[in-house]
C-alpha positions as CSV (number, residue, x, y, z in Angstrom):
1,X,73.1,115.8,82.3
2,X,73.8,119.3,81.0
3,X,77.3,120.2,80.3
4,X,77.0,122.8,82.6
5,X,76.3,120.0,85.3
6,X,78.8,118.1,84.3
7,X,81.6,121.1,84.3
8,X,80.3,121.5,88.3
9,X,80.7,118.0,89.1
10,X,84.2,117.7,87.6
11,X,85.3,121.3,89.2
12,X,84.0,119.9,93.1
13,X,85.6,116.6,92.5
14,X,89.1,118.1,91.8
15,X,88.4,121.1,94.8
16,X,87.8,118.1,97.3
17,X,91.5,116.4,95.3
18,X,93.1,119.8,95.4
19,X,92.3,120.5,99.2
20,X,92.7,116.9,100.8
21,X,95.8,116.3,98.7
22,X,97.3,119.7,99.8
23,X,96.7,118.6,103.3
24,X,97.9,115.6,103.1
25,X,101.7,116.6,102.2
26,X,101.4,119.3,104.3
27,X,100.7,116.8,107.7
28,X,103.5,114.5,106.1
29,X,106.1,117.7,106.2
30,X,105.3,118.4,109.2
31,X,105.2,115.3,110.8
32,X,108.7,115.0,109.6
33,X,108.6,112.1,107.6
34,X,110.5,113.2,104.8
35,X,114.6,113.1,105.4
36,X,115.3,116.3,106.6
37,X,118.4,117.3,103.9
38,X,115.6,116.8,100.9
39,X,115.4,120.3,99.3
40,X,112.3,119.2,97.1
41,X,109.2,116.3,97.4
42,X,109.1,114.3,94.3
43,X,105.1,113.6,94.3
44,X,102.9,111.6,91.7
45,X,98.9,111.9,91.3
46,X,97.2,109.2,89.1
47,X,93.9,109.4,88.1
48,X,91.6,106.4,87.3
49,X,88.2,106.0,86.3
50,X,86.3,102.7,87.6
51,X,85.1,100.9,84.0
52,X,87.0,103.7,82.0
53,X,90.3,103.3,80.2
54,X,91.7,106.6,82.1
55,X,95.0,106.7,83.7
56,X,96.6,110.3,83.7
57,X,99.7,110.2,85.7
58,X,101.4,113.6,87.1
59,X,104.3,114.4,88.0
60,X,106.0,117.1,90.2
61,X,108.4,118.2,92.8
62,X,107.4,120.8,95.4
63,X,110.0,123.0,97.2
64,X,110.6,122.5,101.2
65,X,110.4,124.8,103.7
């Protein structure tokens, strides 16, 4: 695989994270399932590989409406 097939792949696996993800919290907000006097959504992504060593952990908060 060229690198420059490999930079493609990576960069359409993390749109489709990026976009489902961001839907995601945005149907838990505003399905109200988050206790309504939080000012901020603490929120964790881990990211494994299947027969890899990986496990990158991130963590964030994201401001409420």
């Amino acid at each position: 695989m060229s690198e420059d097939a490999f930079n493609m792949s990576i960069r359409k696996f993390l749109k489709e994270v990026g976009v489902t993800s961001q839907r995601k919290i945005e149907e838990t907000v505003r399905e109200g399932q988050i206790d309504g006097e939080k000012k901020k959504l603490n929120v964790r992504i881990t990211l494994t590989a299947e027969g890899t060593g990986l496990n990158h952990v991130v963590d964030g908060e994201i401001e409420l409406p």
